[in-house]
C-alpha positions as CSV (number, residue, x, y, z in Angstrom):
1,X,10.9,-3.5,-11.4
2,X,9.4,0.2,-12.0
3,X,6.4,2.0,-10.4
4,X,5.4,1.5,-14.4
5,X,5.6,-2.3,-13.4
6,X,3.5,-2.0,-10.4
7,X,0.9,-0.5,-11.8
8,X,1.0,-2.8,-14.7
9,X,1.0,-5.8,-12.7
10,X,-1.4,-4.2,-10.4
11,X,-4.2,-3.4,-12.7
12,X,-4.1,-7.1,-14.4
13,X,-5.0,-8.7,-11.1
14,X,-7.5,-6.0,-10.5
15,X,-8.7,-4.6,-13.7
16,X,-11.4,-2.8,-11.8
17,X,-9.1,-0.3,-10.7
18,X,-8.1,2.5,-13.6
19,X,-4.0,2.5,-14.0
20,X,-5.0,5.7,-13.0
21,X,-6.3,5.5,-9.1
22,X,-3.2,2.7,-9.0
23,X,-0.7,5.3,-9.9
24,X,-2.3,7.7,-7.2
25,X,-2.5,5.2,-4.7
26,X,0.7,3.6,-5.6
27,X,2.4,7.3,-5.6
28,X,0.6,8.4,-1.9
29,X,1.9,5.3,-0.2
30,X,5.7,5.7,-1.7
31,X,5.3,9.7,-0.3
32,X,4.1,8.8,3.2
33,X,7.0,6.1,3.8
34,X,9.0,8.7,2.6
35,X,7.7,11.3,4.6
36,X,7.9,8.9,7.8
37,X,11.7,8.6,7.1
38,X,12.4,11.8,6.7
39,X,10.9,12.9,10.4
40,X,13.0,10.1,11.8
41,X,10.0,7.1,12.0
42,X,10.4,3.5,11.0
43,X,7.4,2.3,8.9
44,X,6.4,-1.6,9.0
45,X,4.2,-3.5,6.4
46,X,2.7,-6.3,7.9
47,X,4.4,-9.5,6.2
48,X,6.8,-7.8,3.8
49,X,9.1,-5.6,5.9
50,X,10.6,-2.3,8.4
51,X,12.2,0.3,7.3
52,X,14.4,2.7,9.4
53,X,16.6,5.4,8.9
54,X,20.2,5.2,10.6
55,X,22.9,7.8,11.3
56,X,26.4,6.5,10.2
57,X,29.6,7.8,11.0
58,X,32.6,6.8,9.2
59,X,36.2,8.0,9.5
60,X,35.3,11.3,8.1
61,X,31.9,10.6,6.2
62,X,28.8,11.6,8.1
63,X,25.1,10.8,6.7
64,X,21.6,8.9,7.1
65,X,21.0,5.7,5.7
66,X,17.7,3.9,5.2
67,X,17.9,0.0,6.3
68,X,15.4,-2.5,5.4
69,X,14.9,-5.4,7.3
70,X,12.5,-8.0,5.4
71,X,9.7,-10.2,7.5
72,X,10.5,-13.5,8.2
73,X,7.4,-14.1,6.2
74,X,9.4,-12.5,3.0
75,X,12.3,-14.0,3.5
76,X,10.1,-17.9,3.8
77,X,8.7,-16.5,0.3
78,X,11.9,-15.3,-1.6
79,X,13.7,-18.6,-0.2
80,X,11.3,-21.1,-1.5
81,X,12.0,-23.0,-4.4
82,X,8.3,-22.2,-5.5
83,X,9.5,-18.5,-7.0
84,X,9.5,-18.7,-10.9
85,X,12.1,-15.7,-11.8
86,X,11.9,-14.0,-15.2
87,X,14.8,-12.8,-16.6
């Protein structure tokens, strides 16, 4: 799924809202987890999941990596068998 997506999807369940003002919206949010990363935070969304950033150190690689745990309510959600997938 693409931002494109998510502002598709986003404006048929609340045509109301311009593609436009999702896209902003849409856009602000991505650049403030961002943002929180990159100065070391972890951000939470209520019901869907945490993000942190991690050092690793391997043999000789070095770096940051960005973990996502999901919430348990997610994970209830993706494991049900009431999910229709599209492929």
């Amino acid at each position: 799924m693409t931002k494109r997506d998510i502002v598709q999807r986003c404006h048929e369940n609340t045509p109301t809202f311009s593609k436009a003002l999702i896209q902003r919206a849409l856009n602000l949010i991505l650049r403030e987890v961002g943002l929180s990363l990159s100065r070391g935070e972890s951000v939470k969304i209520s019901n869907f999941g945490t993000w942190q950033r991690k050092k690793v150190k391997r043999k000789d690689k070095e770096g940051t990596h960005v973990k996502f745990k999901p919430s348990r309510k997610l994970l209830m959600y993706l494991n049900s068998s009431d999910i229709k997938i599209k492929k």
